[in-house]
C-alpha positions as a Markdown table, in Angstrom:
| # | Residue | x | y | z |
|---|---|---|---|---|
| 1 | Unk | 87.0 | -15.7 | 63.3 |
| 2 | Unk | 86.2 | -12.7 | 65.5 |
| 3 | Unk | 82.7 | -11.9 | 66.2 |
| 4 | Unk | 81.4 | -8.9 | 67.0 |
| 5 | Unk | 78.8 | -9.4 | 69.8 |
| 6 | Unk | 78.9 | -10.9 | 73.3 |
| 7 | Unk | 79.2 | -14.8 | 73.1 |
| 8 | Unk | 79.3 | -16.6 | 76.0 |
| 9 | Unk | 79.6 | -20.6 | 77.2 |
| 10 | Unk | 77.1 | -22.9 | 76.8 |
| 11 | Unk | 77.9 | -23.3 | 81.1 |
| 12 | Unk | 77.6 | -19.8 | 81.1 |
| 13 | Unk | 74.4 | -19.8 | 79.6 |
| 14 | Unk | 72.8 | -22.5 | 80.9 |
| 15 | Unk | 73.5 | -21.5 | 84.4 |
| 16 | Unk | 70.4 | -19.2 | 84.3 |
| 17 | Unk | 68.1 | -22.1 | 83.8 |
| 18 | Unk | 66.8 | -23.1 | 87.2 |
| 19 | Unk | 64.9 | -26.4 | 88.3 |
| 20 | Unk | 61.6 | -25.8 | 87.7 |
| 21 | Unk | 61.4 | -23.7 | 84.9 |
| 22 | Unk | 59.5 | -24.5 | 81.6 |
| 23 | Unk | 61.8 | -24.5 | 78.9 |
| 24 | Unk | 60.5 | -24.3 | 75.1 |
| 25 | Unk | 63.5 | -26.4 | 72.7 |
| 26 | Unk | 63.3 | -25.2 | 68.9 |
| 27 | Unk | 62.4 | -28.4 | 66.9 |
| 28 | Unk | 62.8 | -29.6 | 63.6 |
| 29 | Unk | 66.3 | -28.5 | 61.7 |
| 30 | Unk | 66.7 | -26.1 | 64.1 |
| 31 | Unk | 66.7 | -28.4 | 67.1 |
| 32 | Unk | 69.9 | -26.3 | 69.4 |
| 33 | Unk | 71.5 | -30.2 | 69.7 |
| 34 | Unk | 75.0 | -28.7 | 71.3 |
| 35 | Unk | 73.3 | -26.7 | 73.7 |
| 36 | Unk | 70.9 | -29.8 | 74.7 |
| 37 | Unk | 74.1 | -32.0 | 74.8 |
| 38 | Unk | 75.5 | -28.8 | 77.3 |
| 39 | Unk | 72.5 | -28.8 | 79.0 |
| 40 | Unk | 72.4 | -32.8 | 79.8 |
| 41 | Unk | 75.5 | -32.3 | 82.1 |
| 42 | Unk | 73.9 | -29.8 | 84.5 |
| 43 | Unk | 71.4 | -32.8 | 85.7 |
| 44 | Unk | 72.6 | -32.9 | 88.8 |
| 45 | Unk | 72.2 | -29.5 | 89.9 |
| 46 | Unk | 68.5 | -29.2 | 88.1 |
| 47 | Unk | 65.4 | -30.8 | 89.1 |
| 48 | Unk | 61.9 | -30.4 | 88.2 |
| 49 | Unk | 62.1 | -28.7 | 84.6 |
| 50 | Unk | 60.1 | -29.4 | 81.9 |
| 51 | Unk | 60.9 | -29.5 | 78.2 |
| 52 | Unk | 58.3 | -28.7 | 75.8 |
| 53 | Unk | 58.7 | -29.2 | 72.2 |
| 54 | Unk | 58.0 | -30.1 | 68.8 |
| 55 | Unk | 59.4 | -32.6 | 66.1 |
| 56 | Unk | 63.2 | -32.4 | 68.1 |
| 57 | Unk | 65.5 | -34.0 | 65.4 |
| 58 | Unk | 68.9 | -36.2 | 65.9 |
| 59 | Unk | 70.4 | -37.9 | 69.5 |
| 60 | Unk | 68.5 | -36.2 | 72.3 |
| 61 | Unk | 70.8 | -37.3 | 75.4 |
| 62 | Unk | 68.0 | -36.3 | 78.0 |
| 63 | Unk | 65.2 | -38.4 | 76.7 |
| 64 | Unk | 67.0 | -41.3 | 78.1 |
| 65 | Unk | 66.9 | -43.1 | 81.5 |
| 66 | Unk | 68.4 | -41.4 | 84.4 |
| 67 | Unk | 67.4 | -37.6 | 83.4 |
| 68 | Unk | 64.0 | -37.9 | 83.9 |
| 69 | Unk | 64.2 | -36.4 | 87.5 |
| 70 | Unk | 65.6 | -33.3 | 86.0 |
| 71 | Unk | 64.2 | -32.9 | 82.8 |
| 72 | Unk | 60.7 | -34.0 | 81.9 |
| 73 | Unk | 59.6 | -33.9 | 78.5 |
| 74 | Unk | 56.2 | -32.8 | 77.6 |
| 75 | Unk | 56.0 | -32.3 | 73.9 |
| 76 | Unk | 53.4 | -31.2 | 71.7 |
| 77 | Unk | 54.3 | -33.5 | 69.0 |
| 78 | Unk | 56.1 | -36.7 | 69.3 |
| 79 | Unk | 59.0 | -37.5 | 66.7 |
| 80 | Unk | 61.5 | -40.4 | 66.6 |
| 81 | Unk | 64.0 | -39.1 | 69.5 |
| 82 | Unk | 61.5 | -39.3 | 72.3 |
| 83 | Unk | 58.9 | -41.7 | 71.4 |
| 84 | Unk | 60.7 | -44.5 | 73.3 |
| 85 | Unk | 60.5 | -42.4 | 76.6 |
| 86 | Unk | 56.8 | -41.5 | 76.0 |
| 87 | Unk | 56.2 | -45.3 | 75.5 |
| 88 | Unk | 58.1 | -46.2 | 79.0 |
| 89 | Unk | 56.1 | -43.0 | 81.0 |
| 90 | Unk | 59.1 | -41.3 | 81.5 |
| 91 | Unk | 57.8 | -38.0 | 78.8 |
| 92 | Unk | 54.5 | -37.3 | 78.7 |
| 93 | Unk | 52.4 | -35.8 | 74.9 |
| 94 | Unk | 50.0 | -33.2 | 74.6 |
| 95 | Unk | 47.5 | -33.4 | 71.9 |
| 96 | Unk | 46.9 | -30.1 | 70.1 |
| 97 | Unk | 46.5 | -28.7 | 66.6 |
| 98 | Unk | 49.6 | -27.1 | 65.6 |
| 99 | Unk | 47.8 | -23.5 | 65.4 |
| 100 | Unk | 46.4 | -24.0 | 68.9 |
| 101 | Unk | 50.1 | -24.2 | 70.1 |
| 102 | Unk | 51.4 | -20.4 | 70.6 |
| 103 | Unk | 47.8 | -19.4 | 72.2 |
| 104 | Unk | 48.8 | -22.6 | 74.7 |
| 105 | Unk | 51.7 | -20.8 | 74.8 |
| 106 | Unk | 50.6 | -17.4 | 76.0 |
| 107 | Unk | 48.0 | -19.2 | 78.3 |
| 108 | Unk | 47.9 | -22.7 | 79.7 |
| 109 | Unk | 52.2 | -23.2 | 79.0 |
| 110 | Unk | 53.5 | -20.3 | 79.8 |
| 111 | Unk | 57.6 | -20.1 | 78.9 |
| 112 | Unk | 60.6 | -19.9 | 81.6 |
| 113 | Unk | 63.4 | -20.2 | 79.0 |
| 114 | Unk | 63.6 | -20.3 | 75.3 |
| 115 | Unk | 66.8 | -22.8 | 73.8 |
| 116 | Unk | 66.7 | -21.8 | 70.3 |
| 117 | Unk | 68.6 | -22.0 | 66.8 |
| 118 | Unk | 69.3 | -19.1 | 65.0 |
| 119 | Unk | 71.4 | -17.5 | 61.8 |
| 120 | Unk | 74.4 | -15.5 | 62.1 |
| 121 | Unk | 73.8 | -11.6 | 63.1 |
| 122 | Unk | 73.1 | -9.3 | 60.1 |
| 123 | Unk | 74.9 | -5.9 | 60.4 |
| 124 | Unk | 72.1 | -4.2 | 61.8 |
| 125 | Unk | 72.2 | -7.0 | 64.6 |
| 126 | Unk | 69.4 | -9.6 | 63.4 |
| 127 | Unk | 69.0 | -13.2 | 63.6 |
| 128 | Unk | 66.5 | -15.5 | 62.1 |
| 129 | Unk | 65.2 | -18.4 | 63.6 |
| 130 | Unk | 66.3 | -20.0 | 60.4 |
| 131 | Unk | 64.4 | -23.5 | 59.0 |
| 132 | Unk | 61.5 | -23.3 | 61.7 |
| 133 | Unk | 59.3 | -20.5 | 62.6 |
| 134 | Unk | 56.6 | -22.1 | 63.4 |
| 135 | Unk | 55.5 | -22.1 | 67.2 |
| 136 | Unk | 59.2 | -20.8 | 68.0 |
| 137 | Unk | 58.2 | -17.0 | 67.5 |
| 138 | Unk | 55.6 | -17.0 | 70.1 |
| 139 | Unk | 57.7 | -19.2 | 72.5 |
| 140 | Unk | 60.8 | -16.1 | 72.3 |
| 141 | Unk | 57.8 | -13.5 | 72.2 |
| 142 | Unk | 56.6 | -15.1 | 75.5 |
| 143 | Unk | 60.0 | -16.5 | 77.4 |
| 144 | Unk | 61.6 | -14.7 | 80.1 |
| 145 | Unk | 65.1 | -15.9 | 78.8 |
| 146 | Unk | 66.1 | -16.5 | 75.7 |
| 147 | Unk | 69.5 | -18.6 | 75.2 |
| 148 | Unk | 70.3 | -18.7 | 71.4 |
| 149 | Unk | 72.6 | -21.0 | 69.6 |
| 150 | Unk | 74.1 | -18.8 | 66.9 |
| 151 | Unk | 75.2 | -21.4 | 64.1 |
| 152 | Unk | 76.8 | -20.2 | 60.7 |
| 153 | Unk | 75.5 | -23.4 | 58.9 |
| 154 | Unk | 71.7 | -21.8 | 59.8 |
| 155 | Unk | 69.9 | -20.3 | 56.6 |
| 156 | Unk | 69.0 | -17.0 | 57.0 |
| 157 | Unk | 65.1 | -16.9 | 56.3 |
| 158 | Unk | 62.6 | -14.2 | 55.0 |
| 159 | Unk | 59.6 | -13.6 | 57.1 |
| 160 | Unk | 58.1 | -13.7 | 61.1 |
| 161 | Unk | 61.6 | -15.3 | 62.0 |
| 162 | Unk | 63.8 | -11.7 | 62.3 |
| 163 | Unk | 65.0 | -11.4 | 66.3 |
| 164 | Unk | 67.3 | -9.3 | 67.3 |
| 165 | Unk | 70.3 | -9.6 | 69.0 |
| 166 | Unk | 69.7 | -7.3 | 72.3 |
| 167 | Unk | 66.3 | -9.8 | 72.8 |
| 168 | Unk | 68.6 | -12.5 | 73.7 |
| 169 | Unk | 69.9 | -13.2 | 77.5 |
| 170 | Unk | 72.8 | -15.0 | 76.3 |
| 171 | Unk | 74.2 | -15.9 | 72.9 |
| 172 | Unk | 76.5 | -19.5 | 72.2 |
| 173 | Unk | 78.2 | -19.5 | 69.3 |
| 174 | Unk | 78.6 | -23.0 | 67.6 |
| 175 | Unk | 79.3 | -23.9 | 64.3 |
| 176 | Unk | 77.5 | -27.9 | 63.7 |
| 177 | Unk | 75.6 | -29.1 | 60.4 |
| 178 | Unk | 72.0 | -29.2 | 61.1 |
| 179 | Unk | 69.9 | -32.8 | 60.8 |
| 180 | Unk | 69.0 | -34.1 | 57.8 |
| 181 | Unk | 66.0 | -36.1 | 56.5 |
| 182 | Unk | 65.9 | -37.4 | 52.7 |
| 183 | Unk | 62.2 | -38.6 | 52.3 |
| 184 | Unk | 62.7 | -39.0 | 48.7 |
| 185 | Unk | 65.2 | -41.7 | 48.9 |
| 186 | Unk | 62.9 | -44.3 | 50.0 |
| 187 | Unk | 59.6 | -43.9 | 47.9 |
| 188 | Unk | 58.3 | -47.1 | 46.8 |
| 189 | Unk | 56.9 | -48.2 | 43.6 |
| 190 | Unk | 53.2 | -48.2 | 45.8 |
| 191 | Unk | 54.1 | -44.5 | 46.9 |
| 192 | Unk | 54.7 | -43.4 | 42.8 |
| 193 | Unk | 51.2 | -44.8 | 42.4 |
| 194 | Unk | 49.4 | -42.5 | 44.9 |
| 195 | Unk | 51.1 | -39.7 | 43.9 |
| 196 | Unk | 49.8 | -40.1 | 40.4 |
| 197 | Unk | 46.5 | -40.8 | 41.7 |
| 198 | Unk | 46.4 | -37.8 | 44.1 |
| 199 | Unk | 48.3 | -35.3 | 41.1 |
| 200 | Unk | 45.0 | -36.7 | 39.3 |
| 201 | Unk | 42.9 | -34.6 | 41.7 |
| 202 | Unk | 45.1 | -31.6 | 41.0 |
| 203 | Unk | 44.0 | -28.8 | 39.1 |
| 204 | Unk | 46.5 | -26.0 | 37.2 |
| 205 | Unk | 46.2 | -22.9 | 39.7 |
| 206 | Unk | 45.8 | -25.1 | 43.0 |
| 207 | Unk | 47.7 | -24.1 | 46.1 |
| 208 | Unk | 49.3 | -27.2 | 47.7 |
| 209 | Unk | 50.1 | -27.9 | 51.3 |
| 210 | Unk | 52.0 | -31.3 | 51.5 |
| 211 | Unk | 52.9 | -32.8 | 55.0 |
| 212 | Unk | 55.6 | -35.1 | 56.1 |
| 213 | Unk | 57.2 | -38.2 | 54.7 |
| 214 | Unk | 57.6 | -40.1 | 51.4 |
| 215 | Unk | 53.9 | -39.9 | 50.0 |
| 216 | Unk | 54.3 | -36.1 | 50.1 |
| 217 | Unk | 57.3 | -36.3 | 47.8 |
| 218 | Unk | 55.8 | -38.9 | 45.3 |
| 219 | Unk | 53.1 | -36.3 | 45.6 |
| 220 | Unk | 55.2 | -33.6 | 44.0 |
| 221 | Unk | 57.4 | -36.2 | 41.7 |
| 222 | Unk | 53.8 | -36.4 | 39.7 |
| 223 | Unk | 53.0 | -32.8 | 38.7 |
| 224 | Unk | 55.5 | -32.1 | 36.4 |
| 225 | Unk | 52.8 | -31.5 | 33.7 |
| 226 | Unk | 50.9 | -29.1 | 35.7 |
| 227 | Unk | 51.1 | -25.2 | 35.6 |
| 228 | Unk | 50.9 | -22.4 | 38.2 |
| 229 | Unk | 51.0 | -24.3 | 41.2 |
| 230 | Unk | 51.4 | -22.4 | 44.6 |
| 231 | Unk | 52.1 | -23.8 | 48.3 |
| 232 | Unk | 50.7 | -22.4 | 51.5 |
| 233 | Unk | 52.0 | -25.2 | 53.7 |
| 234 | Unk | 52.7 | -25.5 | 57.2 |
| 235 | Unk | 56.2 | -27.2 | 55.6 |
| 236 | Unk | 58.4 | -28.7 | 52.9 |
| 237 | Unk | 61.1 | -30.9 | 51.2 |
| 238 | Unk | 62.9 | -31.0 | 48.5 |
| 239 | Unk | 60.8 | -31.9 | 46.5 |
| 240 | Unk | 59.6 | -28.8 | 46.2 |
| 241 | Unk | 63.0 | -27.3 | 44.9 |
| 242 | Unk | 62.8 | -28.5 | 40.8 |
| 243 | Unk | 59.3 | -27.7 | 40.9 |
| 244 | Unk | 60.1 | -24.3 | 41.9 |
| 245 | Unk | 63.2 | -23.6 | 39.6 |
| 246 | Unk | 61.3 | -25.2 | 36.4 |
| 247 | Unk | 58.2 | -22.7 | 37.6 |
| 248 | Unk | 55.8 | -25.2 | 37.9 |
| 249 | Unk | 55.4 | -23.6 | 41.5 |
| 250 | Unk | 55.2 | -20.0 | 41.0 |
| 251 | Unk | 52.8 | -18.7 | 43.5 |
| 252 | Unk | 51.1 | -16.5 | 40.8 |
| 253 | Unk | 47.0 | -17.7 | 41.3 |
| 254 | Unk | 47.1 | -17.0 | 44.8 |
| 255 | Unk | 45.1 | -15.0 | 46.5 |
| 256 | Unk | 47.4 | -14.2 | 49.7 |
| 257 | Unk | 50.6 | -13.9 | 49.4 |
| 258 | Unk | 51.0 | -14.4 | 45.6 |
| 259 | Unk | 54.4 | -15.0 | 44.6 |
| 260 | Unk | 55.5 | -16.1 | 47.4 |
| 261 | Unk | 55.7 | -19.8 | 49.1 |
| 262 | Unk | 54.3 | -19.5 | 52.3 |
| 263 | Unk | 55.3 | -21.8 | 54.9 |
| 264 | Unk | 56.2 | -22.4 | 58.9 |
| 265 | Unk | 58.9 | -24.6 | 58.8 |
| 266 | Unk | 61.3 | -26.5 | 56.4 |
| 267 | Unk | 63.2 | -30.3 | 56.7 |
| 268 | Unk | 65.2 | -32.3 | 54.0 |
| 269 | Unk | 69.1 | -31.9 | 53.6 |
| 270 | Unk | 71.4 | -29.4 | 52.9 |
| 271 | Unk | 70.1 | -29.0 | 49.4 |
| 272 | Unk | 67.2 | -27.7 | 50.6 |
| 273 | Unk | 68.8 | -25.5 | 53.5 |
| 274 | Unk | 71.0 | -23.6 | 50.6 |
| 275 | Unk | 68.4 | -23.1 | 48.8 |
| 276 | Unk | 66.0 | -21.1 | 51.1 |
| 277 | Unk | 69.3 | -19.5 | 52.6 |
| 278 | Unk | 68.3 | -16.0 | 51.7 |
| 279 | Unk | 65.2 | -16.7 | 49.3 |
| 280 | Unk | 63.1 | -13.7 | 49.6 |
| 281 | Unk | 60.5 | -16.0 | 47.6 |
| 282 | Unk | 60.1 | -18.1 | 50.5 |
| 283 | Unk | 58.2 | -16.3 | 53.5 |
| 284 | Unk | 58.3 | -18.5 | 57.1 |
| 285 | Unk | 55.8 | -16.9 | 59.1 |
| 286 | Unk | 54.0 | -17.6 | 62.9 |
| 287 | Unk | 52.3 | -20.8 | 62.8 |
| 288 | Unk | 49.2 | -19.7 | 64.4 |
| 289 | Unk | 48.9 | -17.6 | 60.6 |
| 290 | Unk | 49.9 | -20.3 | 58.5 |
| 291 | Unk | 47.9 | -22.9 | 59.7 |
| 292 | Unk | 44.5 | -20.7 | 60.7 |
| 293 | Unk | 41.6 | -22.7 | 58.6 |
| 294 | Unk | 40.2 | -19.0 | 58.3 |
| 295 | Unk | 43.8 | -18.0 | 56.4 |
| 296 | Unk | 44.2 | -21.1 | 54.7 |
| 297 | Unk | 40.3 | -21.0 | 53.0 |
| 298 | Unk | 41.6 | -17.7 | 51.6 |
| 299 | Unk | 42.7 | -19.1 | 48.5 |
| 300 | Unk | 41.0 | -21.3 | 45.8 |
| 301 | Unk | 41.8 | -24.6 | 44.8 |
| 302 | Unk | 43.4 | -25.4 | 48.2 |
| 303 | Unk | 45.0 | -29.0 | 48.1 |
| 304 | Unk | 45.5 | -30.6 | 51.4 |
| 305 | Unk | 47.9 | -33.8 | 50.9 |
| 306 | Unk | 48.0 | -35.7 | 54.4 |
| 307 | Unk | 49.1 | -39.4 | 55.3 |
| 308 | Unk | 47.4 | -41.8 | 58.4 |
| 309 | Unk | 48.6 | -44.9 | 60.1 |
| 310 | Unk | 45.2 | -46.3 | 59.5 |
| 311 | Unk | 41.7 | -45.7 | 58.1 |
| 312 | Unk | 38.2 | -47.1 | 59.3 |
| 313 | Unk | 35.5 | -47.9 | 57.1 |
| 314 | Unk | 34.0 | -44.8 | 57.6 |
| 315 | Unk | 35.9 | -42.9 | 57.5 |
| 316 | Unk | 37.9 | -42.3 | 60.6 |
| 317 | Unk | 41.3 | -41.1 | 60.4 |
| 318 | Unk | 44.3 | -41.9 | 62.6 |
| 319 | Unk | 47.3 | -40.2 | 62.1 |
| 320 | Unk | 49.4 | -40.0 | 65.5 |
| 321 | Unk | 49.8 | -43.3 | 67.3 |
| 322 | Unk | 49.8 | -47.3 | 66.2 |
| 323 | Unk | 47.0 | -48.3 | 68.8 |
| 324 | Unk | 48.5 | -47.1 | 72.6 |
| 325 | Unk | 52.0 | -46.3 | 71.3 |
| 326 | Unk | 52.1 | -42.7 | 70.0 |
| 327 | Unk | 54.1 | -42.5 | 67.2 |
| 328 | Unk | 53.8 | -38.6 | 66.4 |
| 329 | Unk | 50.9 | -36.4 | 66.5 |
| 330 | Unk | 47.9 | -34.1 | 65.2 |
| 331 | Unk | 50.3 | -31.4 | 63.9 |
| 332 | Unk | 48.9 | -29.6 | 61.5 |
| 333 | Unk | 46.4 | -32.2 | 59.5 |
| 334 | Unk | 43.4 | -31.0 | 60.9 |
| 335 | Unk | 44.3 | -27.3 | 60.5 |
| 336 | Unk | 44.6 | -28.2 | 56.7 |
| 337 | Unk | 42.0 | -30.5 | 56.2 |
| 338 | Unk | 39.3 | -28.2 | 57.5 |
| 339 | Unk | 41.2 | -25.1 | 55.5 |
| 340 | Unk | 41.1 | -26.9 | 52.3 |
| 341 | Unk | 37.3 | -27.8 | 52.9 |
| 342 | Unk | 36.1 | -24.5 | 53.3 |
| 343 | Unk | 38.5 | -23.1 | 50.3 |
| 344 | Unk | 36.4 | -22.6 | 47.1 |
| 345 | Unk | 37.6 | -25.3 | 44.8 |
| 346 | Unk | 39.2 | -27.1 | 47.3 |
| 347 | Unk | 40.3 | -30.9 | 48.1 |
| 348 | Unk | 41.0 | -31.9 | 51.7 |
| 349 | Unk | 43.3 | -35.6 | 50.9 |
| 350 | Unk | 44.4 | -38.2 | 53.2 |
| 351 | Unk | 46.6 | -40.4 | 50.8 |
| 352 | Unk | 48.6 | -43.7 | 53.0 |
| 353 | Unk | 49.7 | -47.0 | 51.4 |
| 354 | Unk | 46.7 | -49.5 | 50.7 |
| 355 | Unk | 49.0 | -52.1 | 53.4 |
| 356 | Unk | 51.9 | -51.3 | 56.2 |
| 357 | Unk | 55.5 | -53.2 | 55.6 |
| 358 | Unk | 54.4 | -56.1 | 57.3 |
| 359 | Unk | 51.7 | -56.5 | 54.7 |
| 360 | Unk | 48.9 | -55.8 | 57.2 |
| 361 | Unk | 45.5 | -53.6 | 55.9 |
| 362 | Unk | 45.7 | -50.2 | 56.7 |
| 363 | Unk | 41.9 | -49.9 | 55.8 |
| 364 | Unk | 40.3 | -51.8 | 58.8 |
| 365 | Unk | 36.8 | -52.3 | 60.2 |
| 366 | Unk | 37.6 | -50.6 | 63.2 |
| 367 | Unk | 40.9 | -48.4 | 64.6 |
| 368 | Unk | 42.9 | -50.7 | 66.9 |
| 369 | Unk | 42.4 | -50.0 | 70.7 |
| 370 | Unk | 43.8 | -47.0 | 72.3 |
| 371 | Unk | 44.2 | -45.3 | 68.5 |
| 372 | Unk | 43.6 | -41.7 | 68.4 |
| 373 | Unk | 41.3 | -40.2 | 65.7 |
| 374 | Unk | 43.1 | -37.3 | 64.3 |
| 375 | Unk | 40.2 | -36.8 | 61.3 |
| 376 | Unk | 36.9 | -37.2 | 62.2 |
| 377 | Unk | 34.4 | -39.1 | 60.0 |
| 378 | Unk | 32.7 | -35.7 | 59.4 |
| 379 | Unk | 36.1 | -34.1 | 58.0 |
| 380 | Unk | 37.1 | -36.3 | 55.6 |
| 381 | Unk | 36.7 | -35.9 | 52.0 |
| 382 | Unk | 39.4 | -37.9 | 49.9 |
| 383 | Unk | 41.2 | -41.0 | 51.1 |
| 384 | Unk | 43.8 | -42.2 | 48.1 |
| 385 | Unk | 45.7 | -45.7 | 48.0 |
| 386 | Unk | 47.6 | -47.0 | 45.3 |
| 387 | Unk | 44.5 | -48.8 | 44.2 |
| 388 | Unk | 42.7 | -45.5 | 43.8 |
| 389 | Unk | 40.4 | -42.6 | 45.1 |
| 390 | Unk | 37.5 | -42.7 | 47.2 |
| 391 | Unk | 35.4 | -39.8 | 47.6 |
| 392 | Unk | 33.6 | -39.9 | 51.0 |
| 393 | Unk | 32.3 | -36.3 | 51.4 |
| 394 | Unk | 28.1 | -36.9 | 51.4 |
| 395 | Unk | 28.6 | -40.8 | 51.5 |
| 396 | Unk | 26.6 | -42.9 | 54.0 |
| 397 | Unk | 28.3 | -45.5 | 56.5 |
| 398 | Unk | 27.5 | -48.4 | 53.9 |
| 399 | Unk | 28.6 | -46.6 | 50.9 |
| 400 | Unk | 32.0 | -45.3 | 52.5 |
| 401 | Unk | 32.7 | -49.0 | 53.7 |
| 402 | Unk | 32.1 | -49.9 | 50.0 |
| 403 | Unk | 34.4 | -47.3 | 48.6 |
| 404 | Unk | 37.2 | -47.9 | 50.8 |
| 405 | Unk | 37.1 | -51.8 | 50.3 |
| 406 | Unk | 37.4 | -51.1 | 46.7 |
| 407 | Unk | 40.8 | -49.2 | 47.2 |
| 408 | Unk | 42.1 | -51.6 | 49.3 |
| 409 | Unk | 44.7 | -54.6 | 48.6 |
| 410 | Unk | 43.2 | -56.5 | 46.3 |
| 411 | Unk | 44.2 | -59.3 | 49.1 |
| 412 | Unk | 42.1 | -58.0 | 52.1 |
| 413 | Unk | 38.7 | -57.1 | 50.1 |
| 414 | Unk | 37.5 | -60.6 | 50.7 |
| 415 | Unk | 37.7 | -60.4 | 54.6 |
| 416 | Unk | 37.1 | -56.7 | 54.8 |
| 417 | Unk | 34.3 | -57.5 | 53.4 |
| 418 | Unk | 32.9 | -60.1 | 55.4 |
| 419 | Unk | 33.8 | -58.5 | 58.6 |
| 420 | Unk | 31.5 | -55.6 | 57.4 |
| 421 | Unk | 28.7 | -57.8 | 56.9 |
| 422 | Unk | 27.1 | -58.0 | 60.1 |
| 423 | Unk | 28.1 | -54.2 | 60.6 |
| 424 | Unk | 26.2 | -52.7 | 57.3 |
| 425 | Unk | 24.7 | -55.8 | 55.5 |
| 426 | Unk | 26.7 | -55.1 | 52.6 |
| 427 | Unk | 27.3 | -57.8 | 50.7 |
């Protein structure tokens, strides 16, 4: 195939990175994985940069011993490739809302170089940054170079993610499936449960925003009987996809942005990449607009469904690590939560399994040491198991202890209970 514009190496290309620059890595579906693979043989000659990222998807050669001298990762949100090198000290995690990230950007994490994932050239000459907006328009707004990864297998997206051809420094082509994740596959008969009790909460007209992972899906697997849904979410799955084509989803009670899904970024398989290949009913647009509490309130009947690790008895929600090892991050959950709070109508839900896979409580009388609290106490309004809701907004520290021993495993009330005695005197 010949291609009209000027490709060059991925040696070529990556020659202009330097040691010491900061270089942003598009995440997600999007994450440029031939041009990091490229990039892990110039080691030797680099020393000093740092990565920053989020969510980076499938093997990630430089997160592993030996390249830490040359590349050290700082990432904003910390997903399955690099969590073993944050655990060991050899990649370091930022904590920040997902909507703080492109100000950081501009400010405090200002960009050398730009390694991104983009859509073939239209004939006028533009690119999309495909699957994931998100923080990646401010970080090619911002950085000095910009290295693309043109890839025919990228959908071509509507909204904030158009760049055009003469804005990059150098352009690779490279034709490689992006990664896939299937979060339906492995919903459990618990899971099915919480996603009819949170579709219980859901009113005709709501607009949803649905984060990451399996309760999300079961989520969406339960409102087949509702009508005139809409999403303004910071992502999605495919879940959404029969929900959209049997217009259950339809965007039409929105007050921004009606008819149209809004959303940052976009992760499932290549079912879902088809379909938003070229779906002008789909708008990915800047994260910093997306998830903005002040945009988000904007429309009624928000419905913000968000997961947690583990849940105190009052309240507390944590959402990014298991005790000192830090399993992901604060993303966009708070960004959401608040939104949905301040939208008229709206329900700010953190839905999570009543126990983890080793049958331990995930409702506990305190967060384990060195756990981060991603929801404060003073945030949180609905907290769904499959045992049921409770509703915490205007609750007391005794009457949220109650509530949330009632929704836990019928098999920990007993000592949940007892070790809240001497705490509240509740029983």
């Amino acid at each position: 195939m010949v291609h009209p514009f000027n490709y060059t190496t991925a040696h070529e290309a990556l020659n202009l990175i330097q040691s010491g620059h900061r270089i942003f890595v598009h995440g997600s579906a999007c994450t440029p994985l031939f041009l990091l693979r490229e990039l892990a043989k110039h080691k030797d000659r680099l020393i000093g940069t740092e990565i920053i990222s989020i969510t980076l998807q499938g093997e990630i050669e430089l997160a592993n011993r030996g390249y830490e001298k040359a590349f050290h990762i700082n990432s904003l949100f910390v997903s399955a490739p690099i969590r073993q090198a944050v655990a060991e000290g050899r990649a370091d995690f930022i904590p920040a809302f997902l909507s703080d990230i492109p100000d950081m950007m501009r400010t405090v994490l200002p960009m050398d170089v730009a390694l991104i994932q983009v859509s073939l050239p239209d004939i006028h000459g533009y690119c999309t940054l495909g699957t994931s907006v998100d923080i990646a328009r401010t970080a090619v707004n911002c950085a000095k170079i910009i290295i693309a990864q043109v890839n025919p297998q990228m959908p071509r997206t509507h909204g904030d993610g158009m760049i055009h051809t003469d804005r990059f420094t150098a352009m690779v082509f490279h034709d490689e499936a992006l990664p896939e994740v299937d979060y339906a596959k492995n919903i459990t008969t618990e899971e099915i449960k919480i996603g009819a009790n949170v579709a219980a909460l859901i009113e005709d007209g709501s607009t949803l925003q649905v984060g990451i992972g399996a309760i999300p899906d079961a989520v969406l697997q339960s409102l087949y009987g509702h009508k005139n849904l809409g999403m303004h979410t910071e992502m999605f799955s495919d879940g959404v996809i029969d929900l959209f084509e049997k217009d259950i989803i339809n965007n039409s009670k929105k007050k921004i942005h009606p008819n149209k899904l809004v959303t940052s970024f976009a992760l499932g398989t290549k079912k879902l990449y088809n379909y938003i290949n070229d779906n002008p009913a789909i708008a990915f647009l800047d994260i910093d607009y997306v998830n903005d509490p002040h945009v988000i309130r904007r429309n009624p009947k928000v419905i913000a469904i968000n997961s947690a690790v583990e849940v105190d008895i009052t309240g507390q929600i944590c959402a990014d690590s298991i005790g000192v090892y830090q399993f992901s991050g604060i993303g966009g959950q708070m960004d959401f939560m608040r939104g949905a709070a301040l939208s008229e109508g709206g329900k700010p839900i953190i839905a999570l399994n009543s126990r983890t896979n080793k049958g331990k409580s995930k409702i506990v009388p305190y967060l384990q040491e060195g756990a981060g609290v991603v929801t404060t106490r003073g945030h949180v309004h609905y907290i769904v198991t499959e045992y049921g809701v409770a509703y915490m907004y205007g609750k007391n520290l005794r009457q949220r202890a109650k509530l949330l021993i009632d929704i836990a495993h019928p098999d920990d009330r007993e000592l949940l209970s007892k070790q809240c005695f001497d705490r509240f005197k509740l029983f």
